[in-house]
N, C-alpha and C positions, 0 to 999 in steps of 0.2 A: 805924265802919270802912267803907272806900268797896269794893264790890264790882264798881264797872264794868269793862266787859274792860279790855284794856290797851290802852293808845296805840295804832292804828294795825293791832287786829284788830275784826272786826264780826261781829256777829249777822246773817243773813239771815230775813228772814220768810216766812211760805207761800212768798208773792205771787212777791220777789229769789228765794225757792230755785228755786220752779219754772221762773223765767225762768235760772235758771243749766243745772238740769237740760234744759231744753230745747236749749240750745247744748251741751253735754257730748253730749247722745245723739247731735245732729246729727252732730259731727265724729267719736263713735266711728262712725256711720252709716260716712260716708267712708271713715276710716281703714282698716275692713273692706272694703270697696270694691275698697284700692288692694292688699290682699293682706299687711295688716300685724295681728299679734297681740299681742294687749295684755297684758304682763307689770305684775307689782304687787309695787314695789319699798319698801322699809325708808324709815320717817320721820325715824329715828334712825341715824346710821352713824357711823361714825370719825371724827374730825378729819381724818387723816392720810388719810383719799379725795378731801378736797376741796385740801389742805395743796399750796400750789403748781400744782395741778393748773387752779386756774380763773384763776389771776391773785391778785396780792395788792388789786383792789379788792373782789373778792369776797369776799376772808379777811377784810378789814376790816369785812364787814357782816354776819358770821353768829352765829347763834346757837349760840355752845358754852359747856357747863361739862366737870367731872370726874365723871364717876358715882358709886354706891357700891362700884366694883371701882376705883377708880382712874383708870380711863380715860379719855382726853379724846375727848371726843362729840360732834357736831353735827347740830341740826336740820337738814335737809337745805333747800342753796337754789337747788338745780336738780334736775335726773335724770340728767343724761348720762353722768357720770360714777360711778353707782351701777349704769346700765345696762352700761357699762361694765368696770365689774368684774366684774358678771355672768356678759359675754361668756367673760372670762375664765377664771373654774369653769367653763364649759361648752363650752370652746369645740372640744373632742372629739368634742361632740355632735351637734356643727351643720352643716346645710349652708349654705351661701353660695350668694347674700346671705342676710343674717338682718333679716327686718323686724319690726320691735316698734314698738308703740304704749304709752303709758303718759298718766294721769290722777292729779290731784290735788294736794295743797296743798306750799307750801315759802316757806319763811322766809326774808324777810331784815331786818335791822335800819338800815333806811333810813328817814330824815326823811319820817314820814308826810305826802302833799299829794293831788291831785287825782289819781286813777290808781294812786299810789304807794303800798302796804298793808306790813306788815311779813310779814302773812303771806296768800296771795294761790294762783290756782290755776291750774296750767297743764296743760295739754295739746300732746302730744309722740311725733314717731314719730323712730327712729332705724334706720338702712338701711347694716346694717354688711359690708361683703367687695366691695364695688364704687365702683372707681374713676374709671368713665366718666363722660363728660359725660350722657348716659343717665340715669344715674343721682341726680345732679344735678336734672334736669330732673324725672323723677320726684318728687322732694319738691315741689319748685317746683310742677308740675300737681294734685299734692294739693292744698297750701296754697290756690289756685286755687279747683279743684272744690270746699272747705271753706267759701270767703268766697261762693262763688255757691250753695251749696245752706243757708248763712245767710240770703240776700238781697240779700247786699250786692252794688252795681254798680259802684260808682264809687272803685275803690279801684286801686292798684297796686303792683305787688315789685317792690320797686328793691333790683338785685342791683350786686355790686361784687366783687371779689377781692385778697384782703389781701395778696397778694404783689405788687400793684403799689409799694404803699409799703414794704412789707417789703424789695425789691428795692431800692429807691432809698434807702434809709436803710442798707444794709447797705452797700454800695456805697461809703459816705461814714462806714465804720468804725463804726458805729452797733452795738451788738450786740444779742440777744434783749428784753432785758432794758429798755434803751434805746428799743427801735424799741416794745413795748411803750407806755411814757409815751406816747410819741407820739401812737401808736394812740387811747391813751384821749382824749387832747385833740383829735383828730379826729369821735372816735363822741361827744363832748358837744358841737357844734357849734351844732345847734339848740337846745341849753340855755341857752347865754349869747348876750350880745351877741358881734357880729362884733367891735368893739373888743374887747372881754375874750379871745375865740378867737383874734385874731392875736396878742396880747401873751404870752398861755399858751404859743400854738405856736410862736412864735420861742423862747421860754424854754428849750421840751422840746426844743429843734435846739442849743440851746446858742448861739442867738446866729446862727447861719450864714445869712444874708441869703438868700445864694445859693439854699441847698437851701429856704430857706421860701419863694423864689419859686417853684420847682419846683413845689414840694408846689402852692398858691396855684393855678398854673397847671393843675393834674390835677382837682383839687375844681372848677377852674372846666368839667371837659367834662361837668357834668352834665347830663343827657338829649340829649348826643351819643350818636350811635348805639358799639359797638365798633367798628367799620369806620373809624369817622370818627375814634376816639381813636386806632388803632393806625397811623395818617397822619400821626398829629400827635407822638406819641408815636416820638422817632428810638431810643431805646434800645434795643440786639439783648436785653438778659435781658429784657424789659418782652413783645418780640414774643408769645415762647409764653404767656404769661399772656392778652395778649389774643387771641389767635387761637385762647384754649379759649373766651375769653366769645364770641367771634365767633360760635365752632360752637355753645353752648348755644342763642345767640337766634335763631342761624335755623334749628336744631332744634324752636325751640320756637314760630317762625313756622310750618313745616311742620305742627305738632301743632295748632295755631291760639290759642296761648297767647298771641302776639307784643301784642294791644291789653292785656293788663296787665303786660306785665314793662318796665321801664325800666333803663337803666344810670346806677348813679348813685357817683361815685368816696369820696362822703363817707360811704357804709356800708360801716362796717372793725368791726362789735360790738364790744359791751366785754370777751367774755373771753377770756384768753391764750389758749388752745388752737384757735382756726382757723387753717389751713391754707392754704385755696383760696377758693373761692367763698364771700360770704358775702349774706343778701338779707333784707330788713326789709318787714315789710305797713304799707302806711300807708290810712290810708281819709280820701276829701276832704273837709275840714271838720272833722277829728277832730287835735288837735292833739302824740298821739301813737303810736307804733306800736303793732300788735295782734300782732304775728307776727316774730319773727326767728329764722334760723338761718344754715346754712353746714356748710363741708369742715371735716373736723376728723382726718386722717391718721395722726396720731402719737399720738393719746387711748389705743388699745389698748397699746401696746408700755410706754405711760410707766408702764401698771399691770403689768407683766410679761408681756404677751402679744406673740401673732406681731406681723407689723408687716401690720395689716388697715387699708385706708381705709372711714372714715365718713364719711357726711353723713347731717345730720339736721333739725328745727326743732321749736320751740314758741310754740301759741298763748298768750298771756296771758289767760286766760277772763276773766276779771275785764273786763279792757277790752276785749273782742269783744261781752260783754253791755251796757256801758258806751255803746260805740259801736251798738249796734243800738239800744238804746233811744233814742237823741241821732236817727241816722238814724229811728226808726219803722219798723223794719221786722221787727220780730219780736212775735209775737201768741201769746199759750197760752193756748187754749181749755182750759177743765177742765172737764171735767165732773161738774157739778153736782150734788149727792148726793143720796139718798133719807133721807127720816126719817120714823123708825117709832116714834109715840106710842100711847099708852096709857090708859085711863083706867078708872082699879081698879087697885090695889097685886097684885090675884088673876091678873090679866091680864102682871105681866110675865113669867114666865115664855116664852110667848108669842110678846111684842116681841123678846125677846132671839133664840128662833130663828126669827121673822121677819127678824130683821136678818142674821143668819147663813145663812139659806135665799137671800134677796138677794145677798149678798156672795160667797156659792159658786154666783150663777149669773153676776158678772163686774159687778155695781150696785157702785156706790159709796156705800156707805148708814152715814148715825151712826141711834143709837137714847138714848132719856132715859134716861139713868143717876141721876137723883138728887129722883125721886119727887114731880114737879112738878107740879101742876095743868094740865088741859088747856093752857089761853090760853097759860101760860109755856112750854111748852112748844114750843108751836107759835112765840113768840116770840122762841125759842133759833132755833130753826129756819129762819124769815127772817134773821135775823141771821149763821147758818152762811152762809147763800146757797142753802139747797135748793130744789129745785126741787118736789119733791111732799113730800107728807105720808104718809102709811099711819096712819092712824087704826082702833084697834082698841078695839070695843066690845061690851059685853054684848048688847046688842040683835042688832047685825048679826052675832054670832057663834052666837047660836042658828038665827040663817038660815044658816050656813054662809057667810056672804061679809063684809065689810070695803069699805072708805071708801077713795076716792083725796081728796086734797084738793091741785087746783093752788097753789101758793101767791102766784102772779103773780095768777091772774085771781082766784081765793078759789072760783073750782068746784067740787064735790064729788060725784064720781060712785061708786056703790055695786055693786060688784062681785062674783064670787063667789069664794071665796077662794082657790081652786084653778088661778083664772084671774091671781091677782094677778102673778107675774111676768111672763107673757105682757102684761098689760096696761102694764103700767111700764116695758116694753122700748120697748112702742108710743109713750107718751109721752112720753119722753124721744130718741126717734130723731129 
């Protein structure tokens, strides 16, 4: 019987946990920073939370069965809309805005490949009751202060707004549903070849030459400034769309955010429910994104609430860690543990609340659980990685003191035993 995990979920070891845990702390660092509280949301929810609510590519890739009550369930493949529902129950409770932050893992059932996990971890703040560009900017300056207090330098959020094609495709009788396909043959762009994207995108136009020059033509003002698209751009509904990215980017030049944000018209995300703005992290040399989010307006009201705007994003931790290791720019010092050996089966007693007398003064310390000869012991010991030893013996303990043993240089200095934590602090600072 084969017991390995399944397709396209993974084990982490110390070494990956720690270097996860060191990015997770990082950005709840921030998160608290920008004045957002981290709620901890259900791993198991309804079908019928996610049911249309994200798009049918999403429904196509999640995890659901039947329970033992009957019901249809899904592993959950986002947050937003869990957070969402939240709002909901609560939202009598709340003053506005409502900032929430959230952590941890969600499914999806996608073609396991480089990047891509079935089940995978993100991190996410969501900034519900404010509809300003402000507010906007806000995510945006997080995500920011997030990827520089990682290390990372050379990365940028290229932001876009879905109603520019939402606009143009409406306009040409196109409906929700319709402008949709689109949409997705647009956000896979960088997937396929350019031949296979133009051939898909005429397909999803139905043929219409015309409007897929259009399209062709707006994809092409990437890293034009909005000032310069909204010149070139003659369309009166098109104007207030870009004359909000106008005001976000030179808000966000004021703020001095302006050397990483970029305009770029082929970020439309892949799920149905944006609204407005929407902006993806890309880091250079990394050849896929770490970071997307965007406006999402109409998420509250569709679960039966007021009609509140949102905007929110999530990190894909998986690939934020991915990416700093590729960059080199993330380092987890650990520190190094103490081990407490023994020698005389009379003596553990002892070892055991020496290890515990260390450990409640903030040491990182293992102890021989399994009645080893010195040398093995001490063998275990290099092998853990420790840095000192605490050797306890008959001899040195009728003097009242005990044994340091470096295990780098093999030193051995003889202490008194009252002094030992004090001394351990010293050698290890």
């Amino acid at each position: 019987m084969d017991f390995s995990p399944l397709r396209g979920f993974r084990v982490l070891l110390p070494e990956e946990a720690r270097i996860l845990q060191r990015v997770e702390d990082t950005l709840r660092t921030v998160f608290t920073l920008y004045g957002f509280e981290e709620v901890v949301l259900p791993t198991l929810e309804p079908f019928s939370l996610f049911e249309r609510k994200s798009g049918e590519e999403i429904e196509k890739h999640m995890y659901t069965f039947t329970d033992f009550g009957g019901r249809k369930v899904a592993l959950r493949p986002e947050f937003t809309p869990s957070a969402a529902r939240l709002f909901v129950q609560r939202a009598g409770e709340l003053k506005l805005p409502v900032k929430w932050s959230y952590f941890g893992s969600v499914f999806r059932y996608d073609e396991p490949q480089k990047m891509r996990y079935r089940e995978f971890w993100q991190a996410g703040v969501e900034l519900i009751g404010a509809s300003s560009v402000e507010s906007d900017l806000e995510v945006i300056s997080l995500v920011i202060d997030s990827m520089l207090a990682l290390g990372f330098k050379d990365f940028r959020v290229e932001v876009n707004d879905v109603r520019i094609f939402r606009e143009m495709l409406g306009q040409e009788g196109f409906n929700p549903d319709q402008q949709y396909r689109v949409m997705l043959v647009i956000d896979k762009r960088n997937k396929v070849s350019e031949e296979t994207f133009e051939r898909d995108l005429l397909a999803a136009l139905d043929g219409r030459k015309e409007l897929f020059d259009r399209i062709m033509f707006v994809l092409g003002l990437r890293k034009k400034s909005p000032g310069e698209s909204l010149a070139i751009l003659e369309e009166p509904k098109l104007r207030q769309v870009i004359e909000r990215l106008i005001k976000l980017f030179d808000l966000g030049k004021e703020v001095g955010l302006s050397k990483w944000i970029l305009f770029s018209p082929n970020i439309v995300r892949g799920l149905a429910y944006y609204t407005g703005m929407v902006f993806e992290v890309l880091v250079e040399g990394i050849p896929y994104s770490v970071c997307g989010g965007g406006r999402y307006d109409n998420l509250i009201s569709l679960y039966g609430g007021p009609d509140i705007p949102c905007v929110g994003m999530s990190f894909g931790v998986d690939r934020l860690v991915e990416a700093a290791m590729e960059k080199r720019i993330i380092k987890v010092g650990e520190r190094r543990p103490v081990f407490v050996a023994y020698i005389g089966q009379e003596l553990k007693p002892l070892a055991l609340k020496t290890a515990r007398d260390l450990r409640m003064a903030g040491i990182k310390t293992d102890v021989e659980l399994r009645e080893r000869p010195l040398s093995k012991q001490l063998e275990y010991a290099n092998k853990r990685g420790c840095k000192l030893a605490v050797l306890l013996g008959k001899r040195e303990l009728e003097r009242k003191a005990v044994k340091i043993r470096d295990l780098d240089s093999g030193e051995e200095l003889e202490i008194p035993l009252d002094r030992l934590i004090e001394e351990i602090r010293g050698k290890l600072a």
